[in-house]
N, C-alpha and C positions, 0 to 999 in steps of 0.2 A: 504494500500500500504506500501510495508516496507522503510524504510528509514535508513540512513547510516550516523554514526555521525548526528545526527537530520535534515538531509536536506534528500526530495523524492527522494528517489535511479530514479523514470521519469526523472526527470531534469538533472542527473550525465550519465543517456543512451542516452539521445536526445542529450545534449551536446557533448558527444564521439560519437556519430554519425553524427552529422551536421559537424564534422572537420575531420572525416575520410571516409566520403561518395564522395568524389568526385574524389574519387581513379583511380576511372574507366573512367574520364571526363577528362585526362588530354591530350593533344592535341596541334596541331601545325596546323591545318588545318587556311584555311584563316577565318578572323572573320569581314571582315567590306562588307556591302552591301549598297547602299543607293533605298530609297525609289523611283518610278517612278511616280507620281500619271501626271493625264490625264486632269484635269478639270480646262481647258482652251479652248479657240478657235484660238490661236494662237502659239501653241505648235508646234514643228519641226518634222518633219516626223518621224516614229520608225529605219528607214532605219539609220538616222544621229542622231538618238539617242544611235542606234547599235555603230557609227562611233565614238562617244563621248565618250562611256564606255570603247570601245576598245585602245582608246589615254591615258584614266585615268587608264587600267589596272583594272580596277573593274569589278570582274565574280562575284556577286551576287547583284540582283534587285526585289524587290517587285513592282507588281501593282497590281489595286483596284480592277480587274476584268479579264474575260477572251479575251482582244481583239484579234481578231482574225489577226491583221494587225500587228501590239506588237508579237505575237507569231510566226507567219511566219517569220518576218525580222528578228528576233532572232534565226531561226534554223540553225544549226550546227556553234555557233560563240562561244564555249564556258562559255557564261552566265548563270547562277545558277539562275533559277527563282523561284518567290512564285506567284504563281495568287492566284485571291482571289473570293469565291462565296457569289456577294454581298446582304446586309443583304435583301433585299424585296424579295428574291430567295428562303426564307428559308421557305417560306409556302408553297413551290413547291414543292422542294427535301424532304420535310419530305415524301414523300409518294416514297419510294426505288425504284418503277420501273423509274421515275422522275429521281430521280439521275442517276441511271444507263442509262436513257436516255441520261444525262447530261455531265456524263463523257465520253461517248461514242463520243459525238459530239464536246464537247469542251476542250477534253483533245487530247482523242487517235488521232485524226487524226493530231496531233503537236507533240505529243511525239513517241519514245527519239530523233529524231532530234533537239527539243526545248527540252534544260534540264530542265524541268519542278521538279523541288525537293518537292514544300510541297503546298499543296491547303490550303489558308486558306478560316474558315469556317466564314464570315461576319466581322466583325470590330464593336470593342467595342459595344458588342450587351447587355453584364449584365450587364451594366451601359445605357440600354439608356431605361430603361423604358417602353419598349412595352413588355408585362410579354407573347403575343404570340410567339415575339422572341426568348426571355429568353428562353422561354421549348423546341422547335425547335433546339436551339442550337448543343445539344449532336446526339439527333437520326439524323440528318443532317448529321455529322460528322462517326457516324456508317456508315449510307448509303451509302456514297461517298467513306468510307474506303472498304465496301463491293462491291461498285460496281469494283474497285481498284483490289483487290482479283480476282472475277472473269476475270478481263480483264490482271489479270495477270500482273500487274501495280504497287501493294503493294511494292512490295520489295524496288522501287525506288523512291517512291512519296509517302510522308507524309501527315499527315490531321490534323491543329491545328486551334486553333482561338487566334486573339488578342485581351487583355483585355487590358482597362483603370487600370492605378495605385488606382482608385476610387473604384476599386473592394476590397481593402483592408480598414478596418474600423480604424485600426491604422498600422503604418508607424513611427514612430518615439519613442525612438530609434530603430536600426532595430532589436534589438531580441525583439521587440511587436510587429511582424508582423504578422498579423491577418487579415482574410477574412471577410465581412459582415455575419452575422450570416442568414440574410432573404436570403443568395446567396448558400448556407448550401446544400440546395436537387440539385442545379443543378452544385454544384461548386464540390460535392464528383464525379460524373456520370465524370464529365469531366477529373479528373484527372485518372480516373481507367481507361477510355478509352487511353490518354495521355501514362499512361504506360504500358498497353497494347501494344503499335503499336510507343513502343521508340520515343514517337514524344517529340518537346519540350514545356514549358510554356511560352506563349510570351506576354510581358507586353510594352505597349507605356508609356512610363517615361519621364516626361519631368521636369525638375529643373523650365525652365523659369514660367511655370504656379506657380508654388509655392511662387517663389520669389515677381511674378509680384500679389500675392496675399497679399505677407508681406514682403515689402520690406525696412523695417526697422527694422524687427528680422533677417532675413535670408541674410548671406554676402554675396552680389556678389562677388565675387571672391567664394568664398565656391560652391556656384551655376556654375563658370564659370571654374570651372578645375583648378582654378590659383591659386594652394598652395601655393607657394612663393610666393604672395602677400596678403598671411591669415596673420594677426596678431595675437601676441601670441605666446606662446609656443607650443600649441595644434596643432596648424594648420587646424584648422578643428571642427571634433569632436568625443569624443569615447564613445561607449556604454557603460554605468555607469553598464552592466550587463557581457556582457563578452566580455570586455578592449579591442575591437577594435579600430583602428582608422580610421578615415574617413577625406578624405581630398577633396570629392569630395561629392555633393548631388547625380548623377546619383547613385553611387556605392551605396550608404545609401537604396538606393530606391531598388534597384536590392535585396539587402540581407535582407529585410521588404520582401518581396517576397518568397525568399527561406523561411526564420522563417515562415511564413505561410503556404509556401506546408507540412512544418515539422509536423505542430502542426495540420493536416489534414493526414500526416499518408503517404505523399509522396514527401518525402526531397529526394530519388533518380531523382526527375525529373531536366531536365536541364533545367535552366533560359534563355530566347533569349531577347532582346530588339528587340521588333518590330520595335518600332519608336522611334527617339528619335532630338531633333535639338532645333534652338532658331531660330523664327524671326528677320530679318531685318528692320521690317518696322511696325508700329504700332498706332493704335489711341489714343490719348492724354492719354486717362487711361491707356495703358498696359505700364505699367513702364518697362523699360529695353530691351523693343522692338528698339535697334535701330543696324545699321549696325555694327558697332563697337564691340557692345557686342555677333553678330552672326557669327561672324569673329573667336572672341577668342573662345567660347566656342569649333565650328564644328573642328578648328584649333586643339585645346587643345585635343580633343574627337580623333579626326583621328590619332596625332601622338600617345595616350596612344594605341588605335586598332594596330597601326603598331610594336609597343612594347610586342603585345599581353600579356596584362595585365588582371587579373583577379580581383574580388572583395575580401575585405579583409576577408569573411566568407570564401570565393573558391580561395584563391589564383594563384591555379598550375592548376584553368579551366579558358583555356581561354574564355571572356564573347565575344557573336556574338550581334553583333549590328549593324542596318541599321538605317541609317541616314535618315532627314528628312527636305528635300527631292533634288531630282533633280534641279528641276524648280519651280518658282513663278508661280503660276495659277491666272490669272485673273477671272475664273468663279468662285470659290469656294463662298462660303454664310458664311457670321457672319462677324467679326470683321477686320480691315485691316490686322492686323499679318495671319491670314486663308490663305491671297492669297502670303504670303512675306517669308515663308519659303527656297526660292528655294537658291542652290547655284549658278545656272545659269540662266540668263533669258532668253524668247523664240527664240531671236535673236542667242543663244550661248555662248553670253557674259557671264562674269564671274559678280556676282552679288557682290564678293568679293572674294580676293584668299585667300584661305585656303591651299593651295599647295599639291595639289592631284598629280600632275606628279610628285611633289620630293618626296610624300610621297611615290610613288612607285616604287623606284628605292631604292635596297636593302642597300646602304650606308646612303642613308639621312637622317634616323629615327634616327643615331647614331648621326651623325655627324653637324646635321643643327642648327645653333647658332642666328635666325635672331628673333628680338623683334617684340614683338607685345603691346598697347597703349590700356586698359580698361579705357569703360568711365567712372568707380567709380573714377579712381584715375590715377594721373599724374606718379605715376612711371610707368618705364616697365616691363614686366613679359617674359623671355624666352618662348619661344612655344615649347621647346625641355626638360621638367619635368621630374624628376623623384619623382614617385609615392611612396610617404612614405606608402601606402597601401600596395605596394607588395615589401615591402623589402624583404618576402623571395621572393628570382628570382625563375621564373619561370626556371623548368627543359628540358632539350630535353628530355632526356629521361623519361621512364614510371616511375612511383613512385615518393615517397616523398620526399624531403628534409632532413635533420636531426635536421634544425630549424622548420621547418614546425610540425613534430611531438612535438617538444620542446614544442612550444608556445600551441599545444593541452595539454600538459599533464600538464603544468603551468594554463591552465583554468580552467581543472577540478580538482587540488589543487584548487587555491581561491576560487570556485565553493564549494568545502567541506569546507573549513577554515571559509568562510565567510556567507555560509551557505542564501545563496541569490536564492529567486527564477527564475525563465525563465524570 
């Protein structure tokens, strides 16, 4: 391979391309959804669940499945939905007339009065171990997109699936972002189809698992969105490889992600947060489960979404993220934080404000000055941040910055100078 001033001319192409590839990604569209999950027995009707989105002004929702009650109340209310084909299904649809059965009965007779946007293909299926799902996964995903095509559907309904952040074998810093290598034959199939059919990469990311695993290396506050209450200079932390900064663990985790679709040969793809939130409520062991800390985080997360901020790899792409979730479910199985994610509980109540009506009124992202109390530490922290990640501001209009290309071509300087690998 040749090389350039002694460093791999690979490393000086992927880096010029990971900072000018998302050229074509820059956007104004809406980016926050929150997730809708169902498993409970005491959940409110889909009717006033319609009634509740439409108060919050929130047109995009994900559920776990295809209810047929969910889909009806939602038609023609302007909601942006994801249904999802769940994972015990996948032994069924592999066989195409199956799906094409499937979509025929569980799609077309909703859509387009239900704006049905993107099927997902099961939930976190290459992380859970059953290697029948594993292989299922892609032809699944074919078959649904073909049956799609025939029914003349394709053009307005996507076919993705959600991965765990577990699919990656390193994540930190994020230019080692790497996929499992045993994930190799079915992780290549998935993105060639992904860009085949524009669809996105959707990763559930979540800070609090990580923290509530090391919570005495990892700063809450770092975890919690809450830069101004990082200590230090840094605020955070920067890639010792290409001098980002990071003031937030979601963003870190997002850009471990893209370095991985890169170094697989498909950095064009676009990153979505499937899921993403902190519990309220938790059992002794899960450190940092508690109201307070689910409060700042969803808080901190919703107004950076309203700011339509990007990660410090994609600045000027805005990152889409659906929150997590709705409601507290009392049915779900494992550990008390499983049922305590919700912002609302089943009665309507607010489980705690996060200020979703004023996030939705077009002054308040600017203008809202009110504190918010993390339970690491007695001082206060604004809920109204600005993100040293995206000092360059994001544009209206199409193209770059003139800081934006700066800071690329100051990379690939030190990048040669210092002669440092990926």
């Amino acid at each position: 391979m040749a090389t350039f001033f002694g460093i791999n001319i690979t490393h000086i192409v992927l880096l010029f391309y990971l900072f000018s590839s998302d050229f074509s990604f820059v956007r104004r569209a809406e980016s926050l959804g929150i997730n809708y999950g169902q498993v409970g027995n005491n959940l409110p009707t889909p009717d006033k669940v319609l009634a509740l989105f439409t108060s919050l002004r929130i047109t995009k929702t994900r559920i776990y499945d295809t209810n047929p009650q969910v889909l009806t109340a939602f038609a023609n209310s302007n909601i942006d939905l994801i249904v999802t084909v769940e994972n015990e299904m996948l032994a069924v649809l592999v066989d195409p007339q199956q799906a094409l059965n499937w979509v025929e009965t569980r799609i077309k007779p909703y859509f387009p009065a239900t704006k049905i946007s993107t099927i997902a293909v099961g939930n976190e299926i290459f992380t859970g171990g059953d290697a029948t799902q594993i292989q299922n996964v892609v032809p699944v995903m074919i078959n649904i997109h073909e049956a799609l095509v025939q029914l003349g559907m394709d053009s307005a309904i996507k076919v993705s699936t959600a991965n765990s952040l577990a699919v990656l074998i390193s994540s930190y810093p994020p230019s080692a972002g790497s996929f499992m290598p045993e994930l190799s034959q079915v992780m290549r199939p998935l993105l060639q189809f992904l860009n085949n059919t524009g669809s996105p990469f959707w990763i559930n990311a979540y800070p609090y698992f990580a923290y509530k695993d090391a919570p005495t290396k990892i700063p809450l506050d770092y975890a919690l969105f809450n830069s101004n209450n990082l200590a230090g200079t840094s605020s955070g932390m920067v890639d010792p490889y290409t001098k980002l900064h990071y003031d937030n663990m979601l963003y870190a985790m997002v850009d471990a992600v893209i370095f991985a679709l890169y170094r697989l040969g498909y950095g064009g793809l676009e990153v979505q947060v499937s899921e993403t939130g902190w519990p309220s409520k938790g059992d002794p062991d899960e450190v940092g489960a508690t109201i307070e800390n689910a409060q700042v985080y969803n808080k901190n997360l919703l107004r950076r979404q309203m700011r339509g901020e990007g990660t410090p790899l994609r600045p000027n792409q805005r990152l889409e993220i659906y929150l997590f979730a709705l409601f507290n479910e009392n049915m779900k199985p494992g550990q008390t934080s499983e049922r305590n994610y919700g912002l609302y509980q089943p009665d309507l109540t607010m489980t705690y404000n996060v200020g979703l009506s004023a996030l939705s009124s077009p002054t308040s992202s600017s203008s809202s000055s009110s504190t918010t109390t993390t339970s690491s530490s007695t001082t206060t922290a604004s809920v109204s941040l600005t993100s040293s990640s995206t000092s360059l501001k994001k544009e209206a209009t199409h193209g770059y910055s003139l800081g934006y290309w700066t800071t690329s071509v100051c990379i690939l300087i030190f990048y040669i100078l210092e002669r440092r690998p990926l």
